[in-house]
C-alpha positions as CSV (number, residue, x, y, z in Angstrom):
1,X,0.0,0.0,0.0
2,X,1.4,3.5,-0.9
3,X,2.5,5.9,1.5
4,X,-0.7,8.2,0.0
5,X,-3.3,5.6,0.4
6,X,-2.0,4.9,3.8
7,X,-2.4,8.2,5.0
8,X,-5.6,9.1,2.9
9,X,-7.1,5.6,5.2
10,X,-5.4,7.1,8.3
11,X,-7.4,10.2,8.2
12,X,-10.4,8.7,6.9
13,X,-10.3,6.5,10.4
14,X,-10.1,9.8,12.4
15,X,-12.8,11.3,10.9
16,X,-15.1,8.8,10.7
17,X,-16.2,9.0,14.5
18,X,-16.3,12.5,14.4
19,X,-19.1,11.8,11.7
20,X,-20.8,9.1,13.8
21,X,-21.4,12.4,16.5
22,X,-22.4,14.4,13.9
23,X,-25.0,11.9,13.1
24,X,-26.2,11.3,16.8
25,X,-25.9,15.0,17.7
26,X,-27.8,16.1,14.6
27,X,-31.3,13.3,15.4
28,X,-30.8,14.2,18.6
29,X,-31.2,18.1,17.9
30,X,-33.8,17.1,15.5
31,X,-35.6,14.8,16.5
32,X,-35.5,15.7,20.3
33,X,-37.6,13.1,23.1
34,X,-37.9,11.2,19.0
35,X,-34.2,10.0,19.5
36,X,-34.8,7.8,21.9
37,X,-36.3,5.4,19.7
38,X,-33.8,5.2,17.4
39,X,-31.3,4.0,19.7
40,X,-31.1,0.2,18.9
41,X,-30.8,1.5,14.9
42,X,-27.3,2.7,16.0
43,X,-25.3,0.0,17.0
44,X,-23.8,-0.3,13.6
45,X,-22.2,3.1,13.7
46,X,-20.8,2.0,17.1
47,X,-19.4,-0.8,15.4
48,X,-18.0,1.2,12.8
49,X,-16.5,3.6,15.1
50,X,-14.5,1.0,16.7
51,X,-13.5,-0.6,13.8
52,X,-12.0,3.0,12.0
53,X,-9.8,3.4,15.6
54,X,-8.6,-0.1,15.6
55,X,-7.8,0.4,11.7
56,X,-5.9,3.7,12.4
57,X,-4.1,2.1,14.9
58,X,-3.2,-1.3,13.1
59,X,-2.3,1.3,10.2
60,X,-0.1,4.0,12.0
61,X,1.2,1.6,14.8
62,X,3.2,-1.7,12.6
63,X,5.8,-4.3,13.8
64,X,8.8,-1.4,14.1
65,X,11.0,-0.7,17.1
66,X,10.6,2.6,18.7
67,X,13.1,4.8,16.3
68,X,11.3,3.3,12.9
69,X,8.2,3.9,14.3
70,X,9.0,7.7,14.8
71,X,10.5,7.9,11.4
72,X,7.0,6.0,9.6
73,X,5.0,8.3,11.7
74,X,7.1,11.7,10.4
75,X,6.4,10.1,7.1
76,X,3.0,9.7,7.5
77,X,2.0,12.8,8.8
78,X,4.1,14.4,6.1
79,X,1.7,12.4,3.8
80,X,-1.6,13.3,5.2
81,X,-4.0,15.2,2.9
82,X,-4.2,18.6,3.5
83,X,-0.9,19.0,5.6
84,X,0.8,22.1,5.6
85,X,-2.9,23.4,4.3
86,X,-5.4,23.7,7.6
87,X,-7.8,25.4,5.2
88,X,-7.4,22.1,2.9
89,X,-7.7,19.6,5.8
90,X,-10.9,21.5,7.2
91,X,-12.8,21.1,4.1
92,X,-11.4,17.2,3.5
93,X,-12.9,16.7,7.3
94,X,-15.7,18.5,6.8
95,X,-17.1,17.1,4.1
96,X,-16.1,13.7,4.4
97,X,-18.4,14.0,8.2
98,X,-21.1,15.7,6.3
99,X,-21.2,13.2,3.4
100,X,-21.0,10.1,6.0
101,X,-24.1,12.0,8.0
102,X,-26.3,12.3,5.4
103,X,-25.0,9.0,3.6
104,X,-26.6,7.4,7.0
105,X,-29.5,9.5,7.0
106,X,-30.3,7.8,3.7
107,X,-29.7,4.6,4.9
108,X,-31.5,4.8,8.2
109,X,-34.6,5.9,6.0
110,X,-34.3,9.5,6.7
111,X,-35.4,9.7,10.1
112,X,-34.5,13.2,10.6
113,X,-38.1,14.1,8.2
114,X,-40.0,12.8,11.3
115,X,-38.3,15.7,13.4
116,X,-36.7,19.6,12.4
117,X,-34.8,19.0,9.3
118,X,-33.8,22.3,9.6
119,X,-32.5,22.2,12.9
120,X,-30.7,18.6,12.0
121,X,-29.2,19.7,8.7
122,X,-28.1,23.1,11.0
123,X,-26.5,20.9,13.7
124,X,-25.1,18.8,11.0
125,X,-23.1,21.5,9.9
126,X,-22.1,23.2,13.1
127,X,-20.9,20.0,14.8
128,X,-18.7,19.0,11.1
129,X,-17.8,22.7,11.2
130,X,-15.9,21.8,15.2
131,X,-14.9,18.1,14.5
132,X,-13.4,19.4,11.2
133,X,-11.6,22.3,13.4
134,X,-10.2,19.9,15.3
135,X,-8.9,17.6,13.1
136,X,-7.4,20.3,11.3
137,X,-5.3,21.5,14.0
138,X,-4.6,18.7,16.2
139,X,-4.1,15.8,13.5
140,X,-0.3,15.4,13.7
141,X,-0.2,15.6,17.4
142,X,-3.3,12.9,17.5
143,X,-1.1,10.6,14.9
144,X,1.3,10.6,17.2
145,X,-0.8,9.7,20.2
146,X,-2.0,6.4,18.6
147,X,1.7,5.7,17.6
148,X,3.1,6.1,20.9
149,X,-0.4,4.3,22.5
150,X,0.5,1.3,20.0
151,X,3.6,1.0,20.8
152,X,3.7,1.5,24.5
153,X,1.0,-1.6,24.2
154,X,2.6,-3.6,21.9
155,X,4.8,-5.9,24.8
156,X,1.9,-6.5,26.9
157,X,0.6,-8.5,23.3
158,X,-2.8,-6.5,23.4
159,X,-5.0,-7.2,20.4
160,X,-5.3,-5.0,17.6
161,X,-8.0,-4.9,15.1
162,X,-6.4,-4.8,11.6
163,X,-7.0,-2.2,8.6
164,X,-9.3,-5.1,6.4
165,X,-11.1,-6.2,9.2
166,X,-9.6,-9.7,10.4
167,X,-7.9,-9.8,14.0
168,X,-4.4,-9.4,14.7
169,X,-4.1,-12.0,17.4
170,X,0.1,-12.5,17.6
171,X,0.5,-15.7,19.7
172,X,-2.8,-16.4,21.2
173,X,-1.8,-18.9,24.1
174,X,0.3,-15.8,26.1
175,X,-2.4,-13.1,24.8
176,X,-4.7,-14.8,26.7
177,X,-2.7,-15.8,29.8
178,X,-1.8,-11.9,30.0
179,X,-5.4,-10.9,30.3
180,X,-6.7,-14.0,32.4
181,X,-3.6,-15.2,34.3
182,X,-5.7,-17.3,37.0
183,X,-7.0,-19.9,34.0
184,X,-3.1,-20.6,33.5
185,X,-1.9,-20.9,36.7
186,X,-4.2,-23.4,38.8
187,X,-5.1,-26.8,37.5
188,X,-9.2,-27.2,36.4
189,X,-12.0,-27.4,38.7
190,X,-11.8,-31.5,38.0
191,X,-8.1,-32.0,39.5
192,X,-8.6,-29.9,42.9
């Protein structure tokens, strides 16, 4: 994967749950005591909020020591659309949140019609207007975050989700004796 795509992905993963608030902020603006009903419909964009962080981590965190790592995440930040440009970033952001909010919109059915469209579409902008702010200005220093958050985890053998989905599970056996150390260390409920 080029160094372009890779960062193009990387910032798509950081915006992506600013867009998921943007969507929940907007119906529940819109839509008011309404919103509550719609909760269950939502679990997908939880899912797919976890699943962008665990891809921006598998993508800006790899299997480097601590120097390469700081060297791929210059590179990578030097990469990112729209750096050096805030203006550029802002309106990559902020229309990549306001396509994904009314993208789900669409796909949920257009729930907002039951509400203030008005109000929706006006919160819609306002809150892609901040989340793009903030990713314009703090997107280097949040890159690095998740590098030095991946790598500071990467001895205790956590488990990272990966960038197409499947699970990075490196050596299951002491994964799982890290997190559940009892199971490993006393003999089953049979032999006692």
């Amino acid at each position: 994967m080029s160094g372009r795509v890779r960062s193009a992905i990387v910032l798509c993963a950081l915006t992506l749950p600013f867009g998921v608030g943007v969507h929940l902020l907007a119906e529940l603006v819109g839509l008011g005591e309404g919103a509550a009903a719609l909760a269950p419909r939502h679990l997908y964009l939880a899912a797919l909020a976890l699943f962008s962080v665990g891809a921006g981590m598998a993508l800006v965190g790899g299997g480097r020591d601590r120097y390469a790592q700081r060297f791929h995440v210059a590179r990578l930040i030097a990469s990112l659309p729209g750096t050096g440009d805030r203006t550029r970033a802002f309106a990559y952001t902020f229309g990549w949140q306001l396509a994904f909010f009314w993208l789900t919109q669409w796909l949920e059915g257009e729930p907002l019609r039951g509400g203030d469209v008005v109000l929706g579409s006006v919160t819609a902008l306002l809150a892609s207007a901040i989340g793009a702010l903030v990713l314009a200005l703090f997107t280097p220093q949040i890159v690095r975050f998740v590098a030095e958050l991946v790598t500071s985890l990467r001895p205790q053998r956590l488990v990272l989700p990966c960038a197409l989905g499947r699970l990075a599970i490196a050596n299951f056996p002491s994964a799982t004796a890290f997190l559940m150390p009892t199971l490993w260390s006393r003999p089953p409920p049979i032999f006692a």
